[in-house]
N, C-alpha and C positions, 0 to 999 in steps of 0.2 A: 064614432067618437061623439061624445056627448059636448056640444058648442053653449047650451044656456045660461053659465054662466059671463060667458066670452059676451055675447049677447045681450044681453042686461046691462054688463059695463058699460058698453058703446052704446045701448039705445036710450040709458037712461041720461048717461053723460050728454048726449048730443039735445036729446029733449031738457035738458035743464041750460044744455048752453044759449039752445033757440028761443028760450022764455026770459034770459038776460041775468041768471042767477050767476053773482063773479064767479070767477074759474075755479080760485079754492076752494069754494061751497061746491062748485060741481066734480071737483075733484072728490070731493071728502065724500059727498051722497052718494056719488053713485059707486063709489068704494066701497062706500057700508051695505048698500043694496044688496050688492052682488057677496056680500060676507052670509047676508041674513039668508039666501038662497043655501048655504053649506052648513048655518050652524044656528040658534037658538038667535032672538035679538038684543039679549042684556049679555049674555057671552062675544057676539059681533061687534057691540059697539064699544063693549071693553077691550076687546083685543085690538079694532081701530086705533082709541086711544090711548094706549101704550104703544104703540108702532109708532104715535105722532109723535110722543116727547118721546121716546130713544132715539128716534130721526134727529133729534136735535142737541143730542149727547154728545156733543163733535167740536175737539179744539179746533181743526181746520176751520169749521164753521163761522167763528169768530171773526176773519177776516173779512167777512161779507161786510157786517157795520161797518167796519173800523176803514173800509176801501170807499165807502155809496158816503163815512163823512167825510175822506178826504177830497173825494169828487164834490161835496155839497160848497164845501171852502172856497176847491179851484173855480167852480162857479161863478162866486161871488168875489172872486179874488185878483180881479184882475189879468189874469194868468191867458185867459182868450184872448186878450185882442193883443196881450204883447206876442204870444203865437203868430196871430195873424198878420201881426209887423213885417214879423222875423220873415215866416214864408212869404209877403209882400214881394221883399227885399230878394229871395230868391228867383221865384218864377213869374214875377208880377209881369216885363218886359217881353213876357213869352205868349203870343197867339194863344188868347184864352186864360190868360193870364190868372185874371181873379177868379175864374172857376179853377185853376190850378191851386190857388191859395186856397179855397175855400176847401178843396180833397186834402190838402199838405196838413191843412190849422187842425181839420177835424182827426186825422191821425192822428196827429201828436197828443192833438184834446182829451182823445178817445183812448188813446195809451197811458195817458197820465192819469186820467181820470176812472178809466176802466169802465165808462157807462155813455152808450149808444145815444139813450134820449139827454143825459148833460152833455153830449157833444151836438148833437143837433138844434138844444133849443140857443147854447152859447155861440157856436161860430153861427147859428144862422139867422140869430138876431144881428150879430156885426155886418154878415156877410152880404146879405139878403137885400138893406138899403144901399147898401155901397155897390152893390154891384147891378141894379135897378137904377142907382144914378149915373152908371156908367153906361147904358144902354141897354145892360142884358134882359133878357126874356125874365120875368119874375117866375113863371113856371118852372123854367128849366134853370133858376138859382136853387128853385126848391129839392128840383129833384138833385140835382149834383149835393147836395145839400145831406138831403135823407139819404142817399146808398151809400155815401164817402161816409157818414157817424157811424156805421154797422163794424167800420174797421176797427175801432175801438174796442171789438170784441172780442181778436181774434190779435190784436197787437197786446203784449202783454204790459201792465198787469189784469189781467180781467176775470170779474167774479164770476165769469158763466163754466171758467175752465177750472176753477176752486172746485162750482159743484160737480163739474162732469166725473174730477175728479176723486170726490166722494161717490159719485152714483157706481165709477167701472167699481168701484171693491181698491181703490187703492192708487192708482196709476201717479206717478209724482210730476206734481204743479210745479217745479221746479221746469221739469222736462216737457211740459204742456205748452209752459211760456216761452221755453224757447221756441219749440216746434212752431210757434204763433207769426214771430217773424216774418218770416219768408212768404206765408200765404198771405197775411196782411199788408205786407207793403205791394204783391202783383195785383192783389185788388186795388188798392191805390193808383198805381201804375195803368190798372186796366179802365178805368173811370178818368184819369188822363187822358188815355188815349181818345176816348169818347167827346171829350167834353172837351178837346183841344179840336179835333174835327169838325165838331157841332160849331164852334166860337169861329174857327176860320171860314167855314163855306156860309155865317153869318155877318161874318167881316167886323165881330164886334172888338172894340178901341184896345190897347194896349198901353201897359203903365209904363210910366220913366223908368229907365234903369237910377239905381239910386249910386252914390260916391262913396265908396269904401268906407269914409267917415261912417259915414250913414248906417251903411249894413253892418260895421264893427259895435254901433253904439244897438240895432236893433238884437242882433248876436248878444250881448251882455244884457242885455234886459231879458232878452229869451230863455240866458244860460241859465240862471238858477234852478225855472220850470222844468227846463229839458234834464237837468241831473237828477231830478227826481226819479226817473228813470232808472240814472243807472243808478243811484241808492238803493232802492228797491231791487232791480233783476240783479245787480251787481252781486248785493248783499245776497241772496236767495243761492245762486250760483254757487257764489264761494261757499255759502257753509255758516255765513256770518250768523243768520237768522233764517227763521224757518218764514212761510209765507204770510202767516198768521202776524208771526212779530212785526214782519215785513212793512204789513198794513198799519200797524199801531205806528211805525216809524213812518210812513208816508203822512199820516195826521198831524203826527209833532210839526214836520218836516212844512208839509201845505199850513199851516197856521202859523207858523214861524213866518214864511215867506209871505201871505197874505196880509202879518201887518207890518212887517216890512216895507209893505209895498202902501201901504196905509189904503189900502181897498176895504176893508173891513174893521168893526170898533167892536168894544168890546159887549156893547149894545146891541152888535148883532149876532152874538154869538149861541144866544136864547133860540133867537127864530131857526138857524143853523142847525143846529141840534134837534128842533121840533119836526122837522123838512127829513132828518137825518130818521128818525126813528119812529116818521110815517110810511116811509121807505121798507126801513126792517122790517117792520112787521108784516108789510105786505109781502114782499119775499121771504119770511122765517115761514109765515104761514103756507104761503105755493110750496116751500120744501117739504115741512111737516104732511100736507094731503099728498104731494106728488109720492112721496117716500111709500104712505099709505099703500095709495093704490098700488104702488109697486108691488109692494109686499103681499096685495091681496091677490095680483096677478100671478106672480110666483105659488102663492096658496093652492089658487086653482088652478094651474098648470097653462098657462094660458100663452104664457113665452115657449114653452116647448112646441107647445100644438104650432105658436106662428114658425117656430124654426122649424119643425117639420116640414110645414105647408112652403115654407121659402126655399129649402133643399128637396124637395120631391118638384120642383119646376127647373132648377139646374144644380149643378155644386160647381159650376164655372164663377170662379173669384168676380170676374169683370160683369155676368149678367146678375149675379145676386148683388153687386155694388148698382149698377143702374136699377133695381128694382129698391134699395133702401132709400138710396136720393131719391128717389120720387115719389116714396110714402114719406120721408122727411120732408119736403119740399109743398107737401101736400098737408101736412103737418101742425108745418111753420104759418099757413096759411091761417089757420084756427085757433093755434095753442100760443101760451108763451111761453119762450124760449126754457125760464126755469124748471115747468112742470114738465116740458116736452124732452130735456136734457134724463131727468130722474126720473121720468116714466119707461123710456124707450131704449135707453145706455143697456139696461140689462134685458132687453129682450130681444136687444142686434148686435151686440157686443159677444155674447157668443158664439153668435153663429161665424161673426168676423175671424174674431179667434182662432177658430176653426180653422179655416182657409187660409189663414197663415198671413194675415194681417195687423199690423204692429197696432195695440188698442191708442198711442199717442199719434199717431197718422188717422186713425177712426174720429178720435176728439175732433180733431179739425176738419176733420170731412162732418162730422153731425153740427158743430158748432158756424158751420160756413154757409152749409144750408139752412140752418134756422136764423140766422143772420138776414137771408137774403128775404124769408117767413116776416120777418119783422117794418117790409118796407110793403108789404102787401096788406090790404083790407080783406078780413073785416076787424083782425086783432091786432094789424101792425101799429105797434108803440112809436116809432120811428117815425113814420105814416104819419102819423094824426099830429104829432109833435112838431116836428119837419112843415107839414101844412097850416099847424095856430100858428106856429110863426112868423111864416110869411102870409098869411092872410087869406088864403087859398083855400078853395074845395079841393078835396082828391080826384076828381073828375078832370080838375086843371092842370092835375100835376102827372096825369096816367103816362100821355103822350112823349112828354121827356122824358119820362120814368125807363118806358120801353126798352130802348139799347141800349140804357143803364144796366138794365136787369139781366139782357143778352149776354152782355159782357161779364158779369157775375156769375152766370150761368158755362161760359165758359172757360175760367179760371177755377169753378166748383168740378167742371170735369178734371183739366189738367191736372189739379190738385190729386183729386182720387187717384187717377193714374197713374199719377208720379210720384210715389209714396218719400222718393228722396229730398223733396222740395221742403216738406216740414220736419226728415226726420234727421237732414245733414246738420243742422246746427246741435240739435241735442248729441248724436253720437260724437261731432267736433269738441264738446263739454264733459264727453265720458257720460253721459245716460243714456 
């Protein structure tokens, strides 16, 4: 079997990533590379660019903006730190308290906002000094910091499972969000556990319990935020709106509430928008190249040849799962998450398929591992975000990072394994 176009992909891709060219340039070259290998160069690079704008012929699509403005709002909107009130008020009293708040803020941040780096650079600018004047390790705020924003990805609403969504051929974001759930709060849970042991066998301070007064007044300040929520998965669920509208209604809905909350004037709603649709384009663009190559991989046979080559090693369910996580895993390391979703969904999606694995338990096994892809250098966004903001090298931040990572790693197993853990809520909804 003839591998040179297989070969070309990956050697030109990895030599355009090692010389520093962005990702959707090395997406798009070495996609047309590997075209001009099978066909003519003014037929190549025409068929490229038609693959790029139908890749983005897509109403689903639409919720991408309309989700990265209502997270630009929530930002600026005040909406963080009465989060971080709220959770205070819950688990502040509790050994490791403020690293409990800081995992609790950033879930909710990262569910509401539905984006990993506005969760990390919001709670962890609040989080970061407050909890550095309370004793803690600044390294180890960072890191509880960066792997607790990742949940954000995987709690719904999130635009990483829109696209996955598009990339399976169809699988329903309705049923993705819910599946999201249940894996994003035992990570949550599982970075508690971590970061409650780390705090006690460091013996750092714990907060007052606060006086019902208190936490009823941070509860009402919180509530409006937290219904966003259910507005959104509410709506979606029932039927009211599709996920698309969903989005348009979470923008009314965060702009409504942000000057309500008088965080925000009218004066800033210019720069808001400019932040918002420096955003888009950078993701319109990764989808348009990732789509490409997809297409051109499919062209050249290129997903078959890998499914062959990953069923001629076993057809046991459980060894070709630890052989995807660890080229995902390995992946995540290099790619981001949105090229790595639309490149790779249809060349392991298959072969899952096969084997008789439900494609919305898949979503969250490839979206949990590129999650985890995101706190790792040399392309983790999370990373470097997580580290400007608290002030930090990645060198300072490795060490706590560690059985953060551990523990990610073993919720990424449970999770594969236990295919009921994401898919009970959705079959509880009828999908």
């Amino acid at each position: 079997m003839d591998y040179t176009e297989a070969l070309i992909l990956v050697i030109s891709f990895v030599v355009l990533m090692g010389i520093r060219v962005p990702i959707a340039f090395s997406i798009g070259l070495s996609a047309l590379l590997t075209l001009v290998v099978s066909m003519p160069s003014i037929p190549a690079m025409t068929t490229l660019a038609q693959r790029m704008a139908t890749s983005l012929d897509s109403f689903a699509l639409l919720a991408i903006p309309f989700f990265i403005l209502a997270g630009q709002v929530m930002n600026q909107g005040g909406i963080a730190r009465r989060l971080i009130d709220f959770a205070k008020a819950i688990v502040g009293p509790l050994p490791g308290g403020l690293a409990f708040v800081n995992i609790i803020a950033c879930m909710l941040f990262g569910a509401i906002s539905g984006s990993a780096v506005a969760a990390a650079s919001a709670i962890g600018g609040f989080m970061n000094p407050m909890m550095e004047k309370e004793g803690y390790d600044k390294s180890f705020s960072a890191a509880v910091n960066i792997t607790s924003a990742t949940t954000g990805l995987i709690i719904p609403p999130s635009n990483i499972l829109i696209i996955y969504s598009l990339a399976s051929g169809g699988v329903s974001i309705a049923a993705l969000f819910l599946a999201g759930y249940v894996p994003g709060i035992l990570i949550g849970l599982a970075l508690m556990l971590v970061a409650g042991v780390y705090a006690w066998r460091k013996k750092y301070p714990t907060a007052k319990s606060v006086g019902i007064k208190i936490f009823l007044k941070r509860f009402l300040d919180a509530l409006p935020s937290l219904l966003l929520l259910v507005v959104v998965i509410g709506g979606i669920v029932a039927g009211i709106f599709t996920a698309t509208e969903a989005s348009a209604v979470a923008v009314v809905y965060t702009f409504v509430l942000a000057f309500a909350y008088k965080e925000i004037e009218l004066k800033d709603v210019s720069s808001i928008l400019l932040e918002t649709t420096k955003t888009t384009a950078i993701v319109i663009l990764l989808i348009a190249t990732s789509v490409a190559m997809s297409w051109v991989m499919s062209y050249e046979s290129i997903p078959q040849e890998i499914s062959a080559g990953l069923l001629s090693i076993s057809n046991n369910p459980i060894i070709i799962l630890i052989i995807i996580n660890l080229i995902l895993l390995f992946v995540g390391i290099f790619m981001d998450m949105t090229p790595a979703v639309l490149i790779f969904t249809p060349i392991f999606l298959p072969i899952v398929t096969q084997m008789g694995i439900d494609p919305i338990h898949f979503g969250i096994i490839m979206i949990l591992n590129l999650c985890i892809g995101l706190c790792t250098p040399p392309v983790g966004s999370v990373l470097f975000v997580g580290c400007g903001v608290a002030n930090l090298k990645i060198q300072q931040v490795v060490r706590p990072l560690l059985p953060l990572f551990i523990v990610m790693l073993v919720v990424l197993m449970i999770i594969t394994y236990v295919p009921e853990l994401s898919l009970w809520v959705p079959e509880l909804f009828g999908f």
